[in-house]
C-alpha positions as CSV (number, residue, x, y, z in Angstrom):
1,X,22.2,-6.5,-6.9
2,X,22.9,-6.5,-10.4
3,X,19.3,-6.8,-11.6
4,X,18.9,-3.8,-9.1
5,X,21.7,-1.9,-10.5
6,X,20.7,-2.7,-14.4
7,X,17.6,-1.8,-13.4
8,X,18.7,1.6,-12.5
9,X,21.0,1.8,-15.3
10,X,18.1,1.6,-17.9
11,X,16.5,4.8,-17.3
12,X,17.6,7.7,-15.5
13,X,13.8,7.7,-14.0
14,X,13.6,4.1,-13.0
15,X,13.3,3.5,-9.2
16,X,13.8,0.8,-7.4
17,X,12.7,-0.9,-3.9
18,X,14.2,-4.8,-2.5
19,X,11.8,-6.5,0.1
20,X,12.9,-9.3,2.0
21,X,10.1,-12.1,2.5
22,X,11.7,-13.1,6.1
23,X,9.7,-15.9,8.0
24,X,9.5,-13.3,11.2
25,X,9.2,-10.0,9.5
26,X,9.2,-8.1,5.9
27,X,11.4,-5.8,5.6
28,X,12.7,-3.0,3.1
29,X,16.6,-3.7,2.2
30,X,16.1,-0.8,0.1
31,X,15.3,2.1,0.9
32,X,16.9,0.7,4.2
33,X,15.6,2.0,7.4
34,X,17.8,4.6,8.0
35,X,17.1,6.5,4.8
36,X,13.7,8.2,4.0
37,X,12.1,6.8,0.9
38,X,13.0,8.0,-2.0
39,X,16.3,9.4,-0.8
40,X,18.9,7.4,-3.3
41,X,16.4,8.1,-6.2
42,X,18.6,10.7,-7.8
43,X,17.4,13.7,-6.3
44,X,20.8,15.5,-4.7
45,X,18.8,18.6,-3.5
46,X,17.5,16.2,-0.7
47,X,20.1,13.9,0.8
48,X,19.8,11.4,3.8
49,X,20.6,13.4,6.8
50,X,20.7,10.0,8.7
51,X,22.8,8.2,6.0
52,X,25.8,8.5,3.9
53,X,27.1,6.5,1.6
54,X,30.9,6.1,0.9
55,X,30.8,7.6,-2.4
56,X,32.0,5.3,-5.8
57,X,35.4,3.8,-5.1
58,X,36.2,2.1,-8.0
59,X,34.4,4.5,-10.5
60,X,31.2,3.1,-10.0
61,X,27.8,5.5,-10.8
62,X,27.3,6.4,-6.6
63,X,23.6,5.9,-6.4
64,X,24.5,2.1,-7.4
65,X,27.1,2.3,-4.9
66,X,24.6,3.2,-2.4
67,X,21.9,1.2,-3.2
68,X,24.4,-1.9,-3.2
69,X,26.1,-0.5,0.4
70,X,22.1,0.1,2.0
71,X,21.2,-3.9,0.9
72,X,24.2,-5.4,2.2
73,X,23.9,-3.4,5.5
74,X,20.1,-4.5,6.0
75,X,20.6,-8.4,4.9
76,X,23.4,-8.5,7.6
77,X,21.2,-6.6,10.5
78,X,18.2,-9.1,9.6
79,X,20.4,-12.0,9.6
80,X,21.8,-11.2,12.8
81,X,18.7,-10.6,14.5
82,X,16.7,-13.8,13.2
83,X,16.0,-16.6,15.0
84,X,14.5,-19.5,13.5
85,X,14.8,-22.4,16.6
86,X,11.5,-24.0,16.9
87,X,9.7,-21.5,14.3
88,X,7.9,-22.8,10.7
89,X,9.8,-21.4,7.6
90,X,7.2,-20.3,5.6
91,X,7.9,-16.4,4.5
92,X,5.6,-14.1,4.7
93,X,5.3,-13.4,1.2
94,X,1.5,-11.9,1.1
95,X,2.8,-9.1,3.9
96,X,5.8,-8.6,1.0
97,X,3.4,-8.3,-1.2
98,X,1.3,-6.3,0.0
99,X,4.3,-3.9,1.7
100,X,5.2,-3.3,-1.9
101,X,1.9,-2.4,-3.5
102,X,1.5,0.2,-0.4
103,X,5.5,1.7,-1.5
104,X,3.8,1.8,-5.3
105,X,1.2,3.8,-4.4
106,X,3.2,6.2,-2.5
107,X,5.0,6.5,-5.6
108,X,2.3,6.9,-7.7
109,X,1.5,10.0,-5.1
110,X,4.3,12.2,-6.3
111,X,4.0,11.4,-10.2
112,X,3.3,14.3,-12.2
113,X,-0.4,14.8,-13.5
114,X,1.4,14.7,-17.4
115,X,3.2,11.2,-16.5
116,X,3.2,7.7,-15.7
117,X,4.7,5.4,-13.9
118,X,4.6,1.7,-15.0
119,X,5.2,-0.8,-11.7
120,X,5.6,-4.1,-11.5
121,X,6.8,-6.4,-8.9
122,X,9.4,-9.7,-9.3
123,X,9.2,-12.4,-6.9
124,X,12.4,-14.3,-6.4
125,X,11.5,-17.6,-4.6
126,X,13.5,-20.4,-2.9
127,X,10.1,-21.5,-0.3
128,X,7.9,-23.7,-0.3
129,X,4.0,-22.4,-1.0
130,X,1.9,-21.6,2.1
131,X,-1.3,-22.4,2.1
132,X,-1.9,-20.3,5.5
133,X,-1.5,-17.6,3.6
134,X,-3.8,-18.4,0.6
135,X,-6.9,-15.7,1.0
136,X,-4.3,-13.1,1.6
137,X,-2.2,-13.7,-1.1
138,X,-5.4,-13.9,-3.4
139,X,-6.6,-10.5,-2.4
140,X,-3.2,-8.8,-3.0
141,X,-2.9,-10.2,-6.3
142,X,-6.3,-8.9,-7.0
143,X,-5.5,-5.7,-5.8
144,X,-2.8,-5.8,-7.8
145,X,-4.7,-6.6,-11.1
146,X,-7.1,-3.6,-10.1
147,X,-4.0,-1.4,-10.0
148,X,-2.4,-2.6,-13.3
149,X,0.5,-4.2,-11.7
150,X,3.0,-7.3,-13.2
151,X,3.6,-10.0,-10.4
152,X,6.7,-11.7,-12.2
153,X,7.8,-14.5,-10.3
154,X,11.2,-16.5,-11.1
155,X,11.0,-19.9,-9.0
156,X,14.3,-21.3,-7.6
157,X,13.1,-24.2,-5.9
158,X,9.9,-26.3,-6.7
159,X,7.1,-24.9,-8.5
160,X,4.6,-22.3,-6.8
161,X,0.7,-22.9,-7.6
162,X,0.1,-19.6,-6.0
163,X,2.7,-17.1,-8.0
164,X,1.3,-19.5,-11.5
165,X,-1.8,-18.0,-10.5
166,X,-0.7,-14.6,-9.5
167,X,1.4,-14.0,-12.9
168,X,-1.3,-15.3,-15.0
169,X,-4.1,-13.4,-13.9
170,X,-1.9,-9.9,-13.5
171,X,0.1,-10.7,-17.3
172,X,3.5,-11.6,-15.5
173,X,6.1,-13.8,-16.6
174,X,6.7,-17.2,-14.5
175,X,9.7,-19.0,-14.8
176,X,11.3,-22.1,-13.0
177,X,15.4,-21.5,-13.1
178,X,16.4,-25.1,-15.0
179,X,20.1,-24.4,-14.5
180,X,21.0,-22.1,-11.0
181,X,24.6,-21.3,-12.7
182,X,22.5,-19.5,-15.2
183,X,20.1,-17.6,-12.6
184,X,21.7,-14.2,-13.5
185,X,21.3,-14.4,-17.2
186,X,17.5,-15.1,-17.0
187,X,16.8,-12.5,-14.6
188,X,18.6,-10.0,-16.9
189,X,17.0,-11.9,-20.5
190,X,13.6,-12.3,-18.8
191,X,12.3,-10.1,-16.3
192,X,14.8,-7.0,-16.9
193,X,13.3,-5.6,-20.5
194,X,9.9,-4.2,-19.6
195,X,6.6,-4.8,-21.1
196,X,6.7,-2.9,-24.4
197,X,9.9,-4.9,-24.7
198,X,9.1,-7.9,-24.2
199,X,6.8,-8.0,-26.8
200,X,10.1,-8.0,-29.3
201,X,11.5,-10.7,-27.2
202,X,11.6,-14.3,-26.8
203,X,10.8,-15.9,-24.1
204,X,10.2,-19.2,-22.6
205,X,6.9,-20.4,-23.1
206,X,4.1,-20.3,-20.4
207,X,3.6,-22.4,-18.1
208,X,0.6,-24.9,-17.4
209,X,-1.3,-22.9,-14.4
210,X,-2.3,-24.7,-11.7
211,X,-5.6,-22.7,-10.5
212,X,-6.7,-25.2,-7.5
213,X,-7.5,-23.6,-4.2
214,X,-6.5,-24.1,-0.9
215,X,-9.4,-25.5,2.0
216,X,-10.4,-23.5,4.8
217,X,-10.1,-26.3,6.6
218,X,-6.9,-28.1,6.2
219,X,-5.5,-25.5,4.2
220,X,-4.8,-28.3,1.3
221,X,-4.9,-27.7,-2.7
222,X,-8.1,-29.3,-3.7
223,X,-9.4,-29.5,-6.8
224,X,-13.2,-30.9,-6.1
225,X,-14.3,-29.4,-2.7
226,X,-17.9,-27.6,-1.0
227,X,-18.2,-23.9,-1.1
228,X,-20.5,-21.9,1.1
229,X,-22.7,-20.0,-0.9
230,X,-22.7,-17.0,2.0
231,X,-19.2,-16.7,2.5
232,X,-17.7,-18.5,-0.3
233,X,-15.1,-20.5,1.6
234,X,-14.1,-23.8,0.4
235,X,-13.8,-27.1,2.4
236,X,-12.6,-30.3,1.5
237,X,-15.4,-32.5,3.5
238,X,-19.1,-31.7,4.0
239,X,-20.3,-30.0,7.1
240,X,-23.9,-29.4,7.6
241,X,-22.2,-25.9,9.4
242,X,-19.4,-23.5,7.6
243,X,-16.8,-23.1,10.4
244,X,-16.2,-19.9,8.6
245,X,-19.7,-17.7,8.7
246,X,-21.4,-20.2,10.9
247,X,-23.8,-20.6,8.7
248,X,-26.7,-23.5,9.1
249,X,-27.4,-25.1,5.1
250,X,-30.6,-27.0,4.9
251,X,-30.0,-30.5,3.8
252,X,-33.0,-31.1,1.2
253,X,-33.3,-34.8,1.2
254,X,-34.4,-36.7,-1.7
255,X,-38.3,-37.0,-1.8
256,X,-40.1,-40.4,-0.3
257,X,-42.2,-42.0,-2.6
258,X,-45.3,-43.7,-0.9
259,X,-45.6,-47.6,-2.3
260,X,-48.1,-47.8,-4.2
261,X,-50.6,-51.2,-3.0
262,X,-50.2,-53.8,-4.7
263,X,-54.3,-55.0,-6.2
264,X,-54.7,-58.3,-5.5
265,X,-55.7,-60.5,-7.4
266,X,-59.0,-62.8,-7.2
267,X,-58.8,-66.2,-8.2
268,X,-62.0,-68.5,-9.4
């Protein structure tokens, strides 16, 4: 919340959207549900007719107030109504990510013909990587390269192969928290200035980028594997069929060499 609200702080324009990565479900914290989009955005002439904030009680600027009230009311409801007996844990992060690139170019919509609106996404992560999810993580991040959009991803946990890849290849910043008392302060020194700023800045040095992909058939991170040359999909072991096009390869086997007879030769 206080990224969110410095966020907001920096520029009257700025806007802002918080997307849970839920192992069930992805869902906008804010704008929450019961508000349209766009509602707490600063423009008074059109207020929620569903919600209504308290107002500031301690003096606080009210669309903070009501951003802060809208995220605390959506974790609770999605906390409350999750049940993880017997399910995986891996988040759906490529449905986040791809729920957010949608709310960008909605956005984008209602920006003025003379302006421009630079978006970019930050990934906050305490999961593990799921390589389930591999091909439709890849295509988001490519769609969000196409579009001109940061993926910035600030790791909590162990290191993610996937948002290495997805920060390089969009010009994000990726950073593993060393220290979790000090999470707050990176998020503001890192991933708060924008990209004309953080030119001026320093920052922690990249990271190595681990670019190996994940099998269609075991869903591992390999790093020597077969590809189909139809369909492109990777496998770990040889089959003489891809599981994924059904696609027969011919198997050209090396060329047999006829012996060549021996002469024999005549004695006297």
């Amino acid at each position: 919340m206080v990224l969110g609200n410095s966020h907001l702080f920096m520029n009257r324009s700025n806007k802002l959207a918080v997307i849970a990565s839920h192992i069930q479900e992805s869902r906008f914290l804010y704008p929450g549900k019961n508000g349209r989009l766009g509602d707490f955005f600063g423009d008074p002439g059109n207020p929620s007719s569903e919600f209504t904030p308290s107002g500031s009680k301690d003096g606080k600027y009210e669309l903070l107030t009501a951003a802060n009230e809208v995220i605390v009311e959506e974790i609770k409801d999605l906390m409350t109504k999750s049940d993880i007996e017997g399910q995986h844990t891996e988040t759906l992060l490529a449905g986040s990510l791809a729920k957010a690139l949608c709310y960008i170019h909605r956005m984008n919509k209602d920006v003025k013909d003379n302006q421009e609106m630079k978006s970019r996404i930050l990934v906050i992560k305490a999961a593990e990587d799921s390589t389930l999810q591999y091909m439709n993580f890849m295509n988001v991040i490519f769609a969000a390269q196409k579009q001109n959009i940061l993926i910035d991803a600030c790791v909590l946990d162990s290191d993610s192969g996937l948002l290495q890849q997805a920060c390089d290849i969009t010009g994000g910043l990726y950073l593993k928290v060393p220290q979790m008392p000090s999470l707050l302060q990176y998020l503001l020194w890192v991933f708060l200035p924008d990209q004309d700023q953080r030119s001026q800045l320093t920052l922690p040095p990249p990271v190595h980028v681990d670019y190996r992909a994940a099998c269609f058939c075991h869903r591992n991170l390999i790093e020597i594997g077969y590809v189909c040359s139809v369909c492109l999909s990777i496998f770990c072991n040889f089959s003489p069929i891809c599981t994924t096009c059904e696609t027969a390869f011919k198997i050209s086997l090396p060329p047999v060499l006829k012996a060549k007879k021996k002469k024999l030769k005549m004695s006297a």
